[in-house]
C-alpha positions as CSV (number, residue, x, y, z in Angstrom):
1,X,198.5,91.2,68.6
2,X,198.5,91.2,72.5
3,X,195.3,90.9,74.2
4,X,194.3,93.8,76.4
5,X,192.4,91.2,78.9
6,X,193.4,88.2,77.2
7,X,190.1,87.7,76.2
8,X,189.8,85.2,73.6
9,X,187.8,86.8,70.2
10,X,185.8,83.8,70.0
11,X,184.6,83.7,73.7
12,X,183.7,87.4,72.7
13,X,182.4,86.7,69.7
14,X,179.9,83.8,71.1
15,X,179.4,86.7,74.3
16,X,177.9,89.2,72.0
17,X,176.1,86.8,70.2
18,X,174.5,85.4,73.1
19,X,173.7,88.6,74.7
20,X,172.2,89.9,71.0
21,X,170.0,86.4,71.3
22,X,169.3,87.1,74.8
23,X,167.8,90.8,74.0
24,X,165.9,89.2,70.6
25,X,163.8,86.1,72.7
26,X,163.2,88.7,75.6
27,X,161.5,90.8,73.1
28,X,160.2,88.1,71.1
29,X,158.9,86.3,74.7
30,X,157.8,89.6,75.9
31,X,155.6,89.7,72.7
32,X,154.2,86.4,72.6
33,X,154.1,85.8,76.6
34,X,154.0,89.0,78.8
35,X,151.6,91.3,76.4
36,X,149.5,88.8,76.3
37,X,149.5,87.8,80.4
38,X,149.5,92.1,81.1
39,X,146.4,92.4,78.5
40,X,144.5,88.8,80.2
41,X,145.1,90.6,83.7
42,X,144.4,94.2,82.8
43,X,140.7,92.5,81.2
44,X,140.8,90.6,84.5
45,X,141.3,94.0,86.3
46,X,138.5,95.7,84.3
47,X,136.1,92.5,84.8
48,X,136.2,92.8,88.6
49,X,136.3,96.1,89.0
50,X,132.5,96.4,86.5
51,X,131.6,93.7,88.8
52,X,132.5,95.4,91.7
53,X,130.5,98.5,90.1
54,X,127.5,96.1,89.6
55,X,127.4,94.4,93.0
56,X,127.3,98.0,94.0
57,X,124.5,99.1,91.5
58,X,122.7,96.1,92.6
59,X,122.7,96.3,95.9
60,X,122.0,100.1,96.2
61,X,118.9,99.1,93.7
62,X,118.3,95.8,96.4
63,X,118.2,98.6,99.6
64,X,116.3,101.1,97.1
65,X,113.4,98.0,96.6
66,X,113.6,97.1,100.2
67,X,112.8,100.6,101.1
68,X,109.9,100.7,98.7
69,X,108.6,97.8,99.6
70,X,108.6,98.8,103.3
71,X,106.7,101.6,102.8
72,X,104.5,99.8,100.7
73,X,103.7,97.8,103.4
74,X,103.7,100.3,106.1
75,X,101.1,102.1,103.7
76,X,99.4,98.6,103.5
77,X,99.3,98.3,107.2
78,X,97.6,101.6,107.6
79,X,95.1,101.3,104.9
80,X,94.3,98.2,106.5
81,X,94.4,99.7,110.1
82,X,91.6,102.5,108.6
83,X,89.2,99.7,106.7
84,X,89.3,97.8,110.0
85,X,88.9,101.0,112.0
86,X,85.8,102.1,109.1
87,X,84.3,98.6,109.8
88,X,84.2,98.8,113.1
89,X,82.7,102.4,112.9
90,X,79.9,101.1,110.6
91,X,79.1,97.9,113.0
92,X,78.8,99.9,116.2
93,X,76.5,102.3,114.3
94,X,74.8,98.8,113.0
95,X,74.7,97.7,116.6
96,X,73.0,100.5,117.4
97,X,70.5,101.0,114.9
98,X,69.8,97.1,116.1
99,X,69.1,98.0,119.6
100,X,67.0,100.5,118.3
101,X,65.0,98.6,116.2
102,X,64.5,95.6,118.9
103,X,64.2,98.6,121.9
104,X,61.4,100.7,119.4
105,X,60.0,96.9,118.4
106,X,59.8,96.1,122.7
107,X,58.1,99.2,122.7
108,X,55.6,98.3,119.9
109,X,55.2,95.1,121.7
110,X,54.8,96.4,124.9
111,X,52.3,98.7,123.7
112,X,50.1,96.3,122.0
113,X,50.5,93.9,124.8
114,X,48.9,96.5,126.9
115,X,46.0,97.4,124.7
116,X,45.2,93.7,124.4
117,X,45.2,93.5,128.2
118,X,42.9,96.1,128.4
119,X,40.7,94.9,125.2
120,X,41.0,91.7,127.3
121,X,40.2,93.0,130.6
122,X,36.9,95.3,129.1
123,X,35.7,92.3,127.9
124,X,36.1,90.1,130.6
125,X,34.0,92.8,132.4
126,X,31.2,93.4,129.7
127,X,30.8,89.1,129.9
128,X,30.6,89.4,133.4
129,X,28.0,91.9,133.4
130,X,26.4,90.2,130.9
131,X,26.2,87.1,133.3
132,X,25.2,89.0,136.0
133,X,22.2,90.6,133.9
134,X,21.2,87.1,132.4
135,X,21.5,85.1,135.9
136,X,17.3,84.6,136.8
137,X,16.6,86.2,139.9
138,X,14.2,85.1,142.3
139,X,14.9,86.6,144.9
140,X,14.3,91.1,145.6
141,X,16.0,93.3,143.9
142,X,17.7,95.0,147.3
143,X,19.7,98.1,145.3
144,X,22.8,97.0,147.1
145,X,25.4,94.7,145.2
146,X,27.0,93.6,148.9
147,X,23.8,94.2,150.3
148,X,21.9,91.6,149.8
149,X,22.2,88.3,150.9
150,X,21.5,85.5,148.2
151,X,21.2,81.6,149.9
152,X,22.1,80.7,146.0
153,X,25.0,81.9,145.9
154,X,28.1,80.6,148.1
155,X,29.7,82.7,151.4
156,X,32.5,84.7,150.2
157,X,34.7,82.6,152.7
158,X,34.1,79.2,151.7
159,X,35.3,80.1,148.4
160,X,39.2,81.2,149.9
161,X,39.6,78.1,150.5
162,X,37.7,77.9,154.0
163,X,35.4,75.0,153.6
């Protein structure tokens, strides 16, 4: 038999055979190895990518809290503004019902003050008539207040101080 390539059947035989046990580990590693490394990276894939989606979720919830909170506070802020605002309100009022009180109280005070001075100065009068009325007189009755001269009593000048 002549050989077409002169190709020995042995070499051909261990070619195919090879080749066929080639083709049978590639599948076999293919099952065992590369299914296994596609289906670790395509969870991989999946893993990041719902992380990725929460990081998102969490942040938009993060901004959507900050927001809140923000107004919260802004809401806070004015709330506080209008107590401090009512408070001052209520202590000016309080102020003034204060002055009031003390300016309707100097008033009272006043008043009294005055009717005591004139209580006061009444009586002060009615004693001095009543010394004048109890002092003996020996000497005339003249009618005349200024008048009449007494020797008892002292010259209206030495009593300013003149002698």
């Amino acid at each position: 038999m002549e050989r077409l390539i002169n190709f020995d059947p042995q070499w051909i035989n261990d070619v195919v055979i090879t080749g066929i046990n080639i083709f049978i580990l590639f599948f076999a590693m293919s099952y065992l190895l590369f299914n296994p490394a596609r289906d670790y990276l395509e969870k991989r894939r999946k893993k990041i990518a719902g992380d990725l989606e929460m990081a998102k979720s969490s942040r938009e919830s993060a901004l959507a809290l900050q927001a809140e909170y923000e107004e919260k506070l802004r809401s806070i802020n004015k709330e506080a503004e209008a107590i401090m605002d009512e408070a001052r309100k209520k202590a000016k009022k309080q102020e003034a019902e204060i002055l009031e009180e003390a300016r309707a109280e100097a008033g009272r005070i006043l008043d009294r003050a005055s009717r005591e001075i004139d209580l006061e100065k009444k009586k002060a009068l009615e004693d001095v008539k009543t010394e004048i009325v109890s002092i003996p007189d020996g000497r005339k009755s003249c009618g005349s207040v200024h008048g009449c001269e007494d020797p008892g009593f002292p010259d209206p000048g030495d009593i300013k101080g003149n002698g």
